[in-house]
N, C-alpha and C positions, 0 to 999 in steps of 0.2 A: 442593449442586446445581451442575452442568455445562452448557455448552452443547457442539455438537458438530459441527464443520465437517467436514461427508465429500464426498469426490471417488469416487461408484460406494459400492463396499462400506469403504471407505479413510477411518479419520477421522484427518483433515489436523490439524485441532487440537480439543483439550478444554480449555478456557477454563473457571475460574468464570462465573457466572453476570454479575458485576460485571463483569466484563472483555469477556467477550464482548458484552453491552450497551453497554459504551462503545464496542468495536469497533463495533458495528453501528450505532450514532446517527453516529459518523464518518466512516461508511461513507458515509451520506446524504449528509452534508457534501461529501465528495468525490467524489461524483458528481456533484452539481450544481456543482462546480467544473472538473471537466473533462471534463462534460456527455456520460458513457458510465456507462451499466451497468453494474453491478459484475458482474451474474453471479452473485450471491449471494439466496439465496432459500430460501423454506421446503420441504423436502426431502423423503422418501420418505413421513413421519409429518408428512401434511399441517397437521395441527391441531398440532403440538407444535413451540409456538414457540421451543422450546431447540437442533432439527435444521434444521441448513442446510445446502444440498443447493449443493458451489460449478462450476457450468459453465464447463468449461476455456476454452471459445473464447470467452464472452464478459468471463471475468476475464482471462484472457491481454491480449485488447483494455485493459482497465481498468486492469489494472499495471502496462502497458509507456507509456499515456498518462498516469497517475500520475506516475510515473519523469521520465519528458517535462516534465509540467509543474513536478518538482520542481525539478529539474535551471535550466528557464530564471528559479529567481527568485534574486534579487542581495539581498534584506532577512531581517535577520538576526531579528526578532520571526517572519517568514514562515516560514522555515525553520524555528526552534524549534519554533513550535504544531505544523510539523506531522512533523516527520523520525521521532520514535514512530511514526505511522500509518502512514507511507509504510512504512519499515522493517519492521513488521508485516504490511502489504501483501503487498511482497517475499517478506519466510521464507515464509508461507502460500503464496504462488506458487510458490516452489520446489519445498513441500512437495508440490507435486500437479503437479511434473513438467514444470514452464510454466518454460520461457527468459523471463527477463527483462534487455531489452535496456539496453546501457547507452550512453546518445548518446554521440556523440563529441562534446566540449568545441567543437567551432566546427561541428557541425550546425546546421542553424537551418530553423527548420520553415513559415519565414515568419511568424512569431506571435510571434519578438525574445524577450526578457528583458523580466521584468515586476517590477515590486514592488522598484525597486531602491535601495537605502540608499543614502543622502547624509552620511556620505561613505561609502566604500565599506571594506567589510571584506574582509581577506585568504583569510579562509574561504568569501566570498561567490564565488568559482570556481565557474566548472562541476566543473570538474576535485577540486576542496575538496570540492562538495559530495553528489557524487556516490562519493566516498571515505569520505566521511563514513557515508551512506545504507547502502554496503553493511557497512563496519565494524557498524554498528550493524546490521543485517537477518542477520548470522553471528550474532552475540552475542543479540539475541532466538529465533532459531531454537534458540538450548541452550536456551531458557529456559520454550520453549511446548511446554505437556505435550501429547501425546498421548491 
């Protein structure tokens, strides 16, 4: 069994079932961490909780403030739990045609750097880590079936 994220007639991705569950409970997660909508929701087959129907403009909003808030953390536990999702995030983003912005390493959104290790790692960059995200968001988009 499959789950099956489509944009219109378009499916963005076919996830096992396991996978796309985990996607979706982290989904939650990171909503309530960067307190937007995903945009993601149950789709033309109301009742069939395996089609998600993903709205461009409010995951567009979701991805680009994902990115954002991945981007301001300096802790290298923070980054690990979540650079899988984020990166996930991402491909799916692309795959339905959504720019996804990449800050510039001394933006700053008023809202600073958060979570930041003591002492501080080399990877912990914006610039690091933000290289990192898309390195990884190419290499899962090979890898996410259709």
């Amino acid at each position: 069994m499959s789950m099956y994220f489509e944009l219109d007639d378009e499916t963005l991705w076919n996830p096992s079932n396991g996978a796309g569950r985990l996607f979706m409970r982290q989904l939650e997660v990171f909503e309530a961490e960067v307190d937007l909508p995903s945009g993601i929701g149950q789709g033309r087959y109301g009742g069939d909780p395996d089609t998600l129907e993903v709205d461009p403009v409010l995951y567009a909003r979701f991805v680009n403030g994902l990115v954002a808030h991945h981007r301001r953390t300096g802790h290298q536990v923070v980054l690990a739990l979540s650079e899988g999702f984020v990166a996930t995030a991402v491909a799916l983003a692309w795959r339905a045609g959504i720019e996804v912005a990449t800050p510039e390493p001394d933006a700053d959104d008023g809202r600073g750097r958060f979570d930041v290790q003591i002492p501080a790692s080399p990877r912990s960059t914006p610039t690091a880590v933000m290289d990192a995200l898309q390195d990884r968001a190419r290499e899962l988009d090979r890898w996410m079936a259709r």
